[in-house]
C-alpha positions in Angstrom: 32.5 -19.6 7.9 32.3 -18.2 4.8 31.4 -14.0 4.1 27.7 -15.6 3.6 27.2 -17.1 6.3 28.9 -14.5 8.6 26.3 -11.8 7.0 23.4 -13.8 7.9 24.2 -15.2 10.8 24.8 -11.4 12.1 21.9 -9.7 11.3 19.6 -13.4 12.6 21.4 -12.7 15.9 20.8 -8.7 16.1 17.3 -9.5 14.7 16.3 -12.2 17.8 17.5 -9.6 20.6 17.1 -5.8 18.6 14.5 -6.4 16.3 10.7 -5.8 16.5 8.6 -8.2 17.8 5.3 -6.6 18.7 4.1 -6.2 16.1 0.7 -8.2 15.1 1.6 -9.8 12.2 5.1 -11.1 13.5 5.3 -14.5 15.4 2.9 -16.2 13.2 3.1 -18.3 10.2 -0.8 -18.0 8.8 0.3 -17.2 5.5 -3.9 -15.1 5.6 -2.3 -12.7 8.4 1.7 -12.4 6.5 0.1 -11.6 3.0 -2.4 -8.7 4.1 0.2 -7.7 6.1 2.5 -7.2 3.4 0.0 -5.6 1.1 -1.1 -2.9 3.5 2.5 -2.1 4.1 3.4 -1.1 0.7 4.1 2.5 0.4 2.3 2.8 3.7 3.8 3.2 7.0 3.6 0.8 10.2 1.9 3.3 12.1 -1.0 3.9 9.8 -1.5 0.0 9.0 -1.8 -0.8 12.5 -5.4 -0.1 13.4 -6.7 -0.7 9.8 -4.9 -4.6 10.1 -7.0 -5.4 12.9 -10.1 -3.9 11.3 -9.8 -5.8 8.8 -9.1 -9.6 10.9 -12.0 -8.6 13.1 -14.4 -8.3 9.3 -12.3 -11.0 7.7 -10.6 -13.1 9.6 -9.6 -15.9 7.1 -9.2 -15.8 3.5 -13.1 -17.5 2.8 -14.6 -14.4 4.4 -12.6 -12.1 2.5 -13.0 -13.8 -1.0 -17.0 -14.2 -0.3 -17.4 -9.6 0.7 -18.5 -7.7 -1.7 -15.5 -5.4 -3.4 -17.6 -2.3 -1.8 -17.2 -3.7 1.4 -13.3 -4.1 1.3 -13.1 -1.0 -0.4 -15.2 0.8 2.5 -12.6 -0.9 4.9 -9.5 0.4 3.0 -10.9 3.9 2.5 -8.4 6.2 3.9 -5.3 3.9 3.3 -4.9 4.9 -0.6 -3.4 2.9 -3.6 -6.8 1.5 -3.9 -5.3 -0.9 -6.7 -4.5 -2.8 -3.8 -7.9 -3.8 -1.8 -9.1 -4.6 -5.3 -6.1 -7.0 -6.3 -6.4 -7.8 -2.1 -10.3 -9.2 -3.3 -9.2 -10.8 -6.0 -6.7 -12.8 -4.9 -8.5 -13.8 -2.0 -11.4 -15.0 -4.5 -8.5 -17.3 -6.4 -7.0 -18.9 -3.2 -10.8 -19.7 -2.4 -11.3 -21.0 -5.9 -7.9 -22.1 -7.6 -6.3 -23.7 -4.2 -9.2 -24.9 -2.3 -8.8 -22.1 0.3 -4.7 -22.5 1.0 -2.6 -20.3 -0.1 0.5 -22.2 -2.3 3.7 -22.9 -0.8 6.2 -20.9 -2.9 7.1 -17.8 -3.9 6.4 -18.6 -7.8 3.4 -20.1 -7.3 2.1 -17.1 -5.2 3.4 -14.9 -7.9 0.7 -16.2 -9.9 -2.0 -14.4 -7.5 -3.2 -11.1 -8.0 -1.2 -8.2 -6.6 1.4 -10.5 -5.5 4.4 -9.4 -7.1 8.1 -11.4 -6.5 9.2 -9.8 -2.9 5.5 -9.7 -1.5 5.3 -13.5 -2.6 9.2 -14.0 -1.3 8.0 -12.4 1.8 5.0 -14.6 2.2 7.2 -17.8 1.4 10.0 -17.3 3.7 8.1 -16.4 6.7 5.5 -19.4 6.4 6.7 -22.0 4.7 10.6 -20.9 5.1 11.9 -21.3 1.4 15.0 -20.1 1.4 13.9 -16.9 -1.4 14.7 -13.2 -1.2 13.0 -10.2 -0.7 14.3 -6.9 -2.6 11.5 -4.2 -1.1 12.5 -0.6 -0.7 14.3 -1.1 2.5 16.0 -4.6 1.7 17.5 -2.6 -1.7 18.9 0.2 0.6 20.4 -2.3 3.5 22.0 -4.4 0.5 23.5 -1.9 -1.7 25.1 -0.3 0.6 26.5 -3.3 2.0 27.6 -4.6 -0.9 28.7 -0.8 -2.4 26.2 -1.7 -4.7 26.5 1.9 -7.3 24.6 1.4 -10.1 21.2 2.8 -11.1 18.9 0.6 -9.8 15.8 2.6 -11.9 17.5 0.3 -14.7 15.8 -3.1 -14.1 19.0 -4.9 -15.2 20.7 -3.4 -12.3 17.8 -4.2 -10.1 17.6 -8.0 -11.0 21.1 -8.3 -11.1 21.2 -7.0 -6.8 18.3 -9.7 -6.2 21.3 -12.1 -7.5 23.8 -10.8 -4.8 20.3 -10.7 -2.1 19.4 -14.2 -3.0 23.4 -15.2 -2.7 23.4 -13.9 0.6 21.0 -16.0 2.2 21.4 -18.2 5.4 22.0 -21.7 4.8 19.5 -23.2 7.0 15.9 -22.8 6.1 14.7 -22.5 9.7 16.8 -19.0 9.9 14.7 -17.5 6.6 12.1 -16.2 9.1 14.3 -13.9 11.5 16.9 -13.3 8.3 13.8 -11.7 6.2 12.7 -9.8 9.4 16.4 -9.0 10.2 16.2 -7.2 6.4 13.6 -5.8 6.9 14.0 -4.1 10.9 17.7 -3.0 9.4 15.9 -0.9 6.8 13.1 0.1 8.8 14.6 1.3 12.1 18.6 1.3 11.6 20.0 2.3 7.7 17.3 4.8 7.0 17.2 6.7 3.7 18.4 10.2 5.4 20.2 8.4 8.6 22.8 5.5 8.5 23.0 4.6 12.2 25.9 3.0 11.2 27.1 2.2 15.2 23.9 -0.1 15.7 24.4 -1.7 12.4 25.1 -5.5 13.5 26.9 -5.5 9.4 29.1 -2.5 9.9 32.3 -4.3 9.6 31.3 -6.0 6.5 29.6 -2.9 4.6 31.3 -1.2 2.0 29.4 2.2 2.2 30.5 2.4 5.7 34.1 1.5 4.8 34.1 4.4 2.0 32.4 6.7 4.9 29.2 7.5 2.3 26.0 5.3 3.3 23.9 7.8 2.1 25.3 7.6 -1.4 23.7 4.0 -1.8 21.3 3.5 -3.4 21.9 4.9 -6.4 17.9 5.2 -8.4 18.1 8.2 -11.4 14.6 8.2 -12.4 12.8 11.0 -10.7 9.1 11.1 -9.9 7.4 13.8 -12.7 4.5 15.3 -10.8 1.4 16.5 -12.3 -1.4 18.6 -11.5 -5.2 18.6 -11.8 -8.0 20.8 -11.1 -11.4 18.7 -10.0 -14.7 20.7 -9.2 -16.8 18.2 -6.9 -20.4 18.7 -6.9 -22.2 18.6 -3.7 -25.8 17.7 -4.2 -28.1 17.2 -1.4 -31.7 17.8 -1.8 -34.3 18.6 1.4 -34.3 15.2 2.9 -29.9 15.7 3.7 -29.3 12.8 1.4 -26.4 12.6 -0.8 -25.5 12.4 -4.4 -22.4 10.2 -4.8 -21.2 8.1 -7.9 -18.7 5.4 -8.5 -15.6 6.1 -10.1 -14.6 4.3 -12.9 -12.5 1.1 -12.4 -9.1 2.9 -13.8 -7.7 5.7 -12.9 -7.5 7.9 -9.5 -9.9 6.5 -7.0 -11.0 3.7 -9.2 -13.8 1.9 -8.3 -14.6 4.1 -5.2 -17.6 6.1 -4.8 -16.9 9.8 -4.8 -18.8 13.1 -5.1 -19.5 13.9 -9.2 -16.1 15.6 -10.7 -16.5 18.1 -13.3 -12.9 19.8 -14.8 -14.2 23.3 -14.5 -17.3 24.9 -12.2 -19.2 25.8 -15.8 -19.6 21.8 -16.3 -20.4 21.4 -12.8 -23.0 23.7 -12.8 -24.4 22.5 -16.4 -24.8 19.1 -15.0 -27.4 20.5 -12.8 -28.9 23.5 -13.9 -32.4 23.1 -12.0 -30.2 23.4 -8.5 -29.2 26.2 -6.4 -26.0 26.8 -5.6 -25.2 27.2 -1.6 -21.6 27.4 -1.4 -18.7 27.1 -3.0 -16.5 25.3 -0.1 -13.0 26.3 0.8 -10.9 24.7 -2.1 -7.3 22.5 -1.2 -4.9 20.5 -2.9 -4.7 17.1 -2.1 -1.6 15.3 -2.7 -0.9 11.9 -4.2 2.3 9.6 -5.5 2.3 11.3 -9.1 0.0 14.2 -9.0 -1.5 17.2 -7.1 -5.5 17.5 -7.0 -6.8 21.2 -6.8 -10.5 20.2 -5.2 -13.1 23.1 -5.2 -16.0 21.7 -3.6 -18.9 23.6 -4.6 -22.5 22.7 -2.3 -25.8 22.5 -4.6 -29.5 22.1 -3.2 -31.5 20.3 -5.1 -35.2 19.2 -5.3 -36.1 15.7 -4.5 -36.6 13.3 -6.9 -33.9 15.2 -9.4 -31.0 13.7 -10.7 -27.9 15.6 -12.9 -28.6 15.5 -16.5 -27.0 12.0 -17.2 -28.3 10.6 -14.1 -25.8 8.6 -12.8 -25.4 8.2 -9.5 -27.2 7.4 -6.6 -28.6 9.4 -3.5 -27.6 8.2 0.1 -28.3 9.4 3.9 -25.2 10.5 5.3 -25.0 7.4 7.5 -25.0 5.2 3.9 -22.4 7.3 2.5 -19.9 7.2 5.1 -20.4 2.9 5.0 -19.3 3.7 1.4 -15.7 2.9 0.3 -14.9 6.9 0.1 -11.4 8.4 -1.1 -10.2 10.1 2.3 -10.2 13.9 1.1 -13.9 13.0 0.1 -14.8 11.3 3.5 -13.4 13.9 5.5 -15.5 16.3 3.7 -18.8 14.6 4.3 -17.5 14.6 7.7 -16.9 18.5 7.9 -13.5 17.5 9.4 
């Protein structure tokens, strides 16, 4: 048995009797339940995907349901979850399964690739559970297993270096089709509960023997990724309108940028154009103010509360009021949801 099939065959063994198992989108092969799984992990941990997965199968429980909601509606249901890039791309690709494959997803990883929001190891992923092509993943966890396996030092925030470990992940795959299921999985739990990024539990490794960061006694020196996240800040001033009946003023975001597409209490850069955007109101309060943190930048919000007359708008009017039962139906960003909420 060659080194591949030793590799493989160790971590499809380790996966069947160590790995996880309970979790709901394992131990199917409805590529529906694989791909929204995939897409609500991204940057998001199992934990917090859990309960929003089976929101989501109880509104859409197939594909046609999801391609036939209205984007507010999935957005509402991913409010909270963040990236919103995704429920949008989500939408949309449900929309072209629906009208570009008569409702089933395609059988390979290149011709998922294709779909929107689908990008090579979410498509890889989707292909080798459900259909088992024998394709590899590279997500975050897969890179760390296999470059430290394989000693793997070069910068992998140079895509050359990047493409060229998919090479060796590809390489290393099981012979046997049937195994591409528990191999991907295998990856996957390795990364997830075993080689962590701070914590190579190197003694429950099943690959120990054939890893080369173990061997050279530095796991935690692989992977090697120079580029560093630069992190910005902003200061947004959210306007809090309600007039006498409680209701809300809330407008949608544009489709780019943070919180695209979202609705969202009216941001202004400073209080002076917050409070010239509604100069017939009266101010209540100004809220305590936080910082809310995402991937790239840091959000200052100063929340300031306005009454307001009914039937007024802000000068350019745009926007919409909404009961407080409306608003929280609304696909909200969380910092703005929890506001509304006085959590």
């Amino acid at each position: 048995m060659n080194s591949r099939n030793v590799f493989a065959t160790a971590v499809v063994q380790w996966q069947r009797t160590h790995g996880r198992h309970e979790l709901p989108w394992q131990n199917t092969q409805d590529p529906y339940r694989v791909w929204l799984s995939e897409i609500m992990l991204q940057q998001t941990q199992v934990s917090t995907v859990l309960d929003y997965y089976a929101r989501f199968l109880e509104r859409f429980p197939d594909v046609q349901a999801l391609a036939g909601a209205h984007q507010d509606e999935v957005l509402a249901l991913w409010s909270g979850l963040g990236y919103y890039s995704r429920a949008r791309n989500l939408h949309k690709c449900a929309q072209q399964v629906v009208s570009e494959w008569g409702g089933a997803f395609p059988r390979t990883a290149a011709q998922l690739q294709t779909l929107a929001g689908i990008g090579p190891s979410t498509a890889a992923a989707v292909a080798a559970f459900c259909f088992q092509e024998r394709v590899a993943i590279l997500d975050g966890n897969v890179k760390r297993v296999l470059s430290r396996v394989r000693g793997y030092g070069k910068d992998l925030a140079v895509s050359a270096n990047e493409k060229e470990l998919w090479g060796y992940a590809q390489s290393m795959l099981p012979m046997q089709s049937g195994d591409m299921p528990a191999y991907t999985q295998a990856l996957m739990d390795l990364g997830a509960t075993v080689c962590l990024p701070r914590r190579a539990q190197c003694e429950q490794c099943p690959v120990s023997g054939q890893c080369v960061a173990y061997a050279q006694k530095q796991p935690l020196a692989y992977p090697v990724k120079s580029k560093r996240l630069v992190r910005r800040s902003e200061t947004w001033w959210l306007l809090w309108a309600q007039d006498a009946q409680g209701r809300i003023w809330l407008e949608q975001r544009p489709q780019r940028g943070v919180w695209a597409g979202l609705f969202s209490l009216p941001v202004f850069p400073s209080e002076q154009a917050l409070l010239e955007a509604w100069p017939q109101a009266k101010v209540r309060a100004h809220l305590p103010s936080w910082v809310h943190v995402l991937t790239h930048k840091d959000l200052h919000l100063h929340p300031v509360q306005l009454q307001v007359q009914v039937g007024q708008s802000p000068a350019d009017g745009q926007g919409k009021w909404f009961t407080q039962t409306q608003a929280l139906a609304l696909g909200l960003p969380a910092p703005i949801r929890k506001l509304l909420q006085g959590d």
